[in-house]
DSSP file (Angstrom, degrees, kcal/mol; ACC not computed):
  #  RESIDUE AA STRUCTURE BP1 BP2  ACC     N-H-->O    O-->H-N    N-H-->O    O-->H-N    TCO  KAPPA ALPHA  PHI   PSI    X-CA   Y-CA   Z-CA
    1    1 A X              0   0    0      0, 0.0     3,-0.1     0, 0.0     0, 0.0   0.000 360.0 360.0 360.0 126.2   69.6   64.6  110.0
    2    2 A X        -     0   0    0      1,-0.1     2,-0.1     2,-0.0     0, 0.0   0.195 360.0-109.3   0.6 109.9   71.7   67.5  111.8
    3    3 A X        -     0   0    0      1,-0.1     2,-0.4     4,-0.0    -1,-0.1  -0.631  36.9-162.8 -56.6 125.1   72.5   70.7  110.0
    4    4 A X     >  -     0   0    0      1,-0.1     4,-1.9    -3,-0.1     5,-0.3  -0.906  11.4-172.8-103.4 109.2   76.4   70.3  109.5
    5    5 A X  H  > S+     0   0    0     -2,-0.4     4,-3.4     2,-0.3     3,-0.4   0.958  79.1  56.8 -86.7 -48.5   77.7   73.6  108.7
    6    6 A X  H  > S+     0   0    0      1,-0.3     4,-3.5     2,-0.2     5,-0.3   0.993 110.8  49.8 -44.6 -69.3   81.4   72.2  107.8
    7    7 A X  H  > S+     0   0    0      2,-0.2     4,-1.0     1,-0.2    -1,-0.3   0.767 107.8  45.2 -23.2 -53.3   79.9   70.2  105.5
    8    8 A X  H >X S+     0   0    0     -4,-1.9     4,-0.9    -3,-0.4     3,-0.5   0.934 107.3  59.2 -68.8 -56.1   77.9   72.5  103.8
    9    9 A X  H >< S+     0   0    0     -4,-3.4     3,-0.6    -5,-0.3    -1,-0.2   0.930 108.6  48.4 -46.1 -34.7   80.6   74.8  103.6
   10   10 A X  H 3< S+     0   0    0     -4,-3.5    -1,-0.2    -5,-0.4    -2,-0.2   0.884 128.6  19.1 -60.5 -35.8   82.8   71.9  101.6
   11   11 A X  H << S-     0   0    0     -4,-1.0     2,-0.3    -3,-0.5    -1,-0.2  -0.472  84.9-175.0-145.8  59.7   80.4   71.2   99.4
   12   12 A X    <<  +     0   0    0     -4,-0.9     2,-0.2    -3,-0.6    -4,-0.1  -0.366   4.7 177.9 -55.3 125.5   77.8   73.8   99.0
   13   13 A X     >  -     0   0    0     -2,-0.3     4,-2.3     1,-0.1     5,-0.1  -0.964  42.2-126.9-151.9 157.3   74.4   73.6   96.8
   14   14 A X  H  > S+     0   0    0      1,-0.2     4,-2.2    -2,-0.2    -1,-0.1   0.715 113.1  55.5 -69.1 -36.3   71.5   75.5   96.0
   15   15 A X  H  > S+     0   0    0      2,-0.2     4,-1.3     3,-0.2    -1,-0.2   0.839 113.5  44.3 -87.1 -40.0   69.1   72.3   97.1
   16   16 A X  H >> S+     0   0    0      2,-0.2     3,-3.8     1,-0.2     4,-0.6   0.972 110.2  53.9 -45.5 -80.1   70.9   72.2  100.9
   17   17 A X  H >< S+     0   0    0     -4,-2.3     3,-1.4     1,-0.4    -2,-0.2   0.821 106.4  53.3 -52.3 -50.4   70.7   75.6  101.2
   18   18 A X  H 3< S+     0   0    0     -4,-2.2    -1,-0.4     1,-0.3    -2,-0.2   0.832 104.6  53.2 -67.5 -22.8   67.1   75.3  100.5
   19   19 A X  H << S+     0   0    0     -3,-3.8    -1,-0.3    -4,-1.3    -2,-0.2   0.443  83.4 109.5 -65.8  -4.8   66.3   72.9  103.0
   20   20 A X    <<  -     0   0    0     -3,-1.4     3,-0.0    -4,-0.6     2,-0.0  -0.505  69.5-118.5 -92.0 151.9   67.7   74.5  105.8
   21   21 A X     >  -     0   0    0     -2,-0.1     4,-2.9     1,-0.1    -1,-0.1  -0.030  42.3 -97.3 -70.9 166.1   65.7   76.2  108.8
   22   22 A X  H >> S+     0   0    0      2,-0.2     3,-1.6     1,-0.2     4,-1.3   0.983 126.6  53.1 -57.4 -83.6   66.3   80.3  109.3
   23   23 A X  H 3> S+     0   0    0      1,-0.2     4,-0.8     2,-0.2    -1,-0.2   0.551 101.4  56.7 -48.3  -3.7   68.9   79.4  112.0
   24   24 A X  H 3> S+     0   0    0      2,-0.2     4,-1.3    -3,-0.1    -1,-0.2   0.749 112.0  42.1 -84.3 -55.0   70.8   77.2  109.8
   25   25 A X  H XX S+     0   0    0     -4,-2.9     4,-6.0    -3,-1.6     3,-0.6   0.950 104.9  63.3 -66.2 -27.4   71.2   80.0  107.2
   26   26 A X  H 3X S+     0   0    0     -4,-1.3     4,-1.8     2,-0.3     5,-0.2   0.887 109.4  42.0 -58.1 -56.3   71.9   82.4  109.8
   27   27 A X  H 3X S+     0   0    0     -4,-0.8     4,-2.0    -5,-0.3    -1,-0.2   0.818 110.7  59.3 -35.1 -45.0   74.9   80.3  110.5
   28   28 A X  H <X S+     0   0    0     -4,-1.3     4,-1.4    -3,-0.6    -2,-0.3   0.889 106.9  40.5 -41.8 -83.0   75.4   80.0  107.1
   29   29 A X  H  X>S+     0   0    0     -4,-6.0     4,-1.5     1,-0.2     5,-1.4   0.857 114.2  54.8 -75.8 -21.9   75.8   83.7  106.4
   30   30 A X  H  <5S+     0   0    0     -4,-1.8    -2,-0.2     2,-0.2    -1,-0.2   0.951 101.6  57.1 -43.1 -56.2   77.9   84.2  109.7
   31   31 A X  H  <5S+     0   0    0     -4,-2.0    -3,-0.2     1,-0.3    -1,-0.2   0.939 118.0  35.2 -48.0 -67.0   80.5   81.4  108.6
   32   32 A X  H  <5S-     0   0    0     -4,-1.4    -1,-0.3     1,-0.1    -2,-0.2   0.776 116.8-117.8 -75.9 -23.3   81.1   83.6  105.2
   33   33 A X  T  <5 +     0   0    0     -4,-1.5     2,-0.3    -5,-0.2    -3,-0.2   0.645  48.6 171.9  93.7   1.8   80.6   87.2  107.1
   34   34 A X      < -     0   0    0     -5,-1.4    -1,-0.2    -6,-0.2     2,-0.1  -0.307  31.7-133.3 -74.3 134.2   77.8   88.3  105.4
   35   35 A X        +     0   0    0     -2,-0.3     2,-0.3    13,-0.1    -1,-0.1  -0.472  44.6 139.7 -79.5 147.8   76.3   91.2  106.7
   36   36 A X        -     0   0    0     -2,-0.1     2,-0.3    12,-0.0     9,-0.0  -0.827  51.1 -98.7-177.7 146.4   72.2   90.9  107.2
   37   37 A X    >   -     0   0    0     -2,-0.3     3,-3.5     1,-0.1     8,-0.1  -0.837  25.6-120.6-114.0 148.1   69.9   92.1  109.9
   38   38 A X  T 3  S+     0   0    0     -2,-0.3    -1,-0.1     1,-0.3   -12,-0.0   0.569 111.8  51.1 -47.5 -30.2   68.5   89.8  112.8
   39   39 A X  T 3  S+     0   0    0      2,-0.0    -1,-0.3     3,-0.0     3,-0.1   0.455  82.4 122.9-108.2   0.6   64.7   90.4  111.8
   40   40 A X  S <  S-     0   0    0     -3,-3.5     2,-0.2     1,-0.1    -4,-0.0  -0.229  70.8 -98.5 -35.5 134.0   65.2   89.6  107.9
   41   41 A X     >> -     0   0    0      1,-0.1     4,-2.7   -19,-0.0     5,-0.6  -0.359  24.0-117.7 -71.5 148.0   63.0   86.8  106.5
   42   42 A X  H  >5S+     0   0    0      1,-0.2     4,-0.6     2,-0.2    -1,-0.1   0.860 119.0  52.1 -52.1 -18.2   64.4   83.7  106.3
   43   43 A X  H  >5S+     0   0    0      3,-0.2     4,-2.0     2,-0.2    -1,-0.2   0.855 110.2  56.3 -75.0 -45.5   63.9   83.8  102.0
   44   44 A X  H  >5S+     0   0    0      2,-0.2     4,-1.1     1,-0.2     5,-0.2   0.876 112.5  38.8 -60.7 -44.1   65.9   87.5  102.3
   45   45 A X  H  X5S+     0   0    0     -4,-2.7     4,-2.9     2,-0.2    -1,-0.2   0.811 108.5  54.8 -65.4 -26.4   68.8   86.0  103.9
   46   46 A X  H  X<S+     0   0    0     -5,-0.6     4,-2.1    -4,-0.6    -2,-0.2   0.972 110.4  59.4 -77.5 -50.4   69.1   82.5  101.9
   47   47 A X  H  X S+     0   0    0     -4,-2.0     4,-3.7     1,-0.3     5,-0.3   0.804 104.5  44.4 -83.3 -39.1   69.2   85.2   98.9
   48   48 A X  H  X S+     0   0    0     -4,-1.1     4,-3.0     2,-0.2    -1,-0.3   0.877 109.8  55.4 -54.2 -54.5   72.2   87.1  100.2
   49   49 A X  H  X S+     0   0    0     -4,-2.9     4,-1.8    -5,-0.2    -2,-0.2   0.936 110.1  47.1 -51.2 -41.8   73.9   83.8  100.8
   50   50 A X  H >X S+     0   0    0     -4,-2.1     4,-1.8     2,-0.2     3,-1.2   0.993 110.7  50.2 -59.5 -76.3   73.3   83.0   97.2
   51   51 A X  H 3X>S+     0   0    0     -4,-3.7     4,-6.3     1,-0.2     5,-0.6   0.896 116.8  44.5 -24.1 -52.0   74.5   86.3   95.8
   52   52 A X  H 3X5S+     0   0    0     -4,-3.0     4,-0.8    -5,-0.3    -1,-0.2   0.773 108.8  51.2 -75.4 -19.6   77.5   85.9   97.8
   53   53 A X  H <<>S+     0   0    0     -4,-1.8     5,-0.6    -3,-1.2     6,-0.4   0.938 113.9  47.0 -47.7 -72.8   78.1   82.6   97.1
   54   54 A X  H ><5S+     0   0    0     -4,-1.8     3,-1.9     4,-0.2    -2,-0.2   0.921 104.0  57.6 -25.3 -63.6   77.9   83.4   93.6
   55   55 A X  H 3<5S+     0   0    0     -4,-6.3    -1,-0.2    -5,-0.3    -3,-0.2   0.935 111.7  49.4 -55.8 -17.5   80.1   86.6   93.5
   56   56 A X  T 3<<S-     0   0    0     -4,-0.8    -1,-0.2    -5,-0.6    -2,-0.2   0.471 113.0-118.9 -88.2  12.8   82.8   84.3   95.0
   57   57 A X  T < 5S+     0   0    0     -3,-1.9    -3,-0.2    -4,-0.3    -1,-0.1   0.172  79.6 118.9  77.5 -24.2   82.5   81.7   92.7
   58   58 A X  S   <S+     0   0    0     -5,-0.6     2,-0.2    -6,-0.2    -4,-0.2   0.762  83.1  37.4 -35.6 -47.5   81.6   79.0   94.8
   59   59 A X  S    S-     0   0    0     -6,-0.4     2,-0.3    -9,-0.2    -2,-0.1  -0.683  88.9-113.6-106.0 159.5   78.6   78.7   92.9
   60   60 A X    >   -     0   0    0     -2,-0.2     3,-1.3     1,-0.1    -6,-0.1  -0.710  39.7-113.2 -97.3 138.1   77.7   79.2   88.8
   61   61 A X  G >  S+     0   0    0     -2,-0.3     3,-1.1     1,-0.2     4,-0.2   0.579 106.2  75.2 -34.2 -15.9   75.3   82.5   88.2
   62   62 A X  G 3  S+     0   0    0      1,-0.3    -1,-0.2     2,-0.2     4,-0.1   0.270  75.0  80.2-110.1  35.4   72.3   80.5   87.0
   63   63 A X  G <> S+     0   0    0     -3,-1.3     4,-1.0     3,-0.1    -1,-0.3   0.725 101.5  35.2 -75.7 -33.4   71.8   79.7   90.4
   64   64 A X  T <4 S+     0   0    0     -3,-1.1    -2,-0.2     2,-0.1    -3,-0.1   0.323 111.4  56.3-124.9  49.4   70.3   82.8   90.8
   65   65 A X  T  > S+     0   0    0     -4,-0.2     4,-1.1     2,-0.1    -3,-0.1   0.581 114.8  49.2 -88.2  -4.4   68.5   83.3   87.3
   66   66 A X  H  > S+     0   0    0      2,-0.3     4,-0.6     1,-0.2    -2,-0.1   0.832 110.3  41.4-102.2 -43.6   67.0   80.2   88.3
   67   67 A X  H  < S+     0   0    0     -4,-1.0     4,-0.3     2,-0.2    -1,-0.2   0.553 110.8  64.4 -76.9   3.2   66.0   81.2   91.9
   68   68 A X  H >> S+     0   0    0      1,-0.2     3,-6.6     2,-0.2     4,-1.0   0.929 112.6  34.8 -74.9 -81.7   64.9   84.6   89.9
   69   69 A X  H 3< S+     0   0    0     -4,-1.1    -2,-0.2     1,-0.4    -1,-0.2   0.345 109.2  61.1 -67.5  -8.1   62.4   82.3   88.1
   70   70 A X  T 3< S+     0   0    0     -4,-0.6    -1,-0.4     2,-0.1    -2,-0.2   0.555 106.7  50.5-112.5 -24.9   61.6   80.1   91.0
   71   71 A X  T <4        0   0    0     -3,-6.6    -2,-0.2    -4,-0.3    -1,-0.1   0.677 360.0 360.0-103.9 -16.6   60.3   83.4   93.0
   72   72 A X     <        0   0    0     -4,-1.0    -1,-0.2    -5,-0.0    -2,-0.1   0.550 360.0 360.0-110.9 360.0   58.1   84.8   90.6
C-alpha cells in the first residue's frame, strides 16, 4: 500500500513511522520542517521525527524511552 503522507500526518504512530522507506521519512520530516541533512541514515532521521513529534505533543514521551530500549 502507498505511503500517504496526509494520512500519516492525521493520525501519526510510532509503528507507521517505522515501516516507512528513507524517502517516506524524508517527507515526513519536510511536512513538519525539520531540519536534517540529505546523507543522514534513514534510523537518524526517523529519530528526529520522533523527538519532534514528541516535543509537540503529538506523541506521549515513552515513545522514545521505548525506541531508547528498542536500540540498544
Amino acid at each position: 500500500m502507498p505511503f500517504n503522507l496526509d494520512k500519516f500526518v492525521a493520525s501519526p504512530s510510532v509503528e507507521e513511522l517505522d515501516s516507512l522507506k528513507k524517502s517516506e521519512i524524508v517527507k515526513v520530516a519536510k511536512h513538519y520542517g525539520i531540519e536534517f541533512q540529505p546523507l543522514m541514515r534513514k534510523d537518524e532521521i526517523k529519530r528526529y521525527v520522533l523527538e519532534y513529534l514528541v516535543d509537540e505533543s503529538i506523541l506521549p514521551s515513552t515513545v522514545l524511552e521505548n525506541s531508547y530500549h528498542c536500540a540498544n
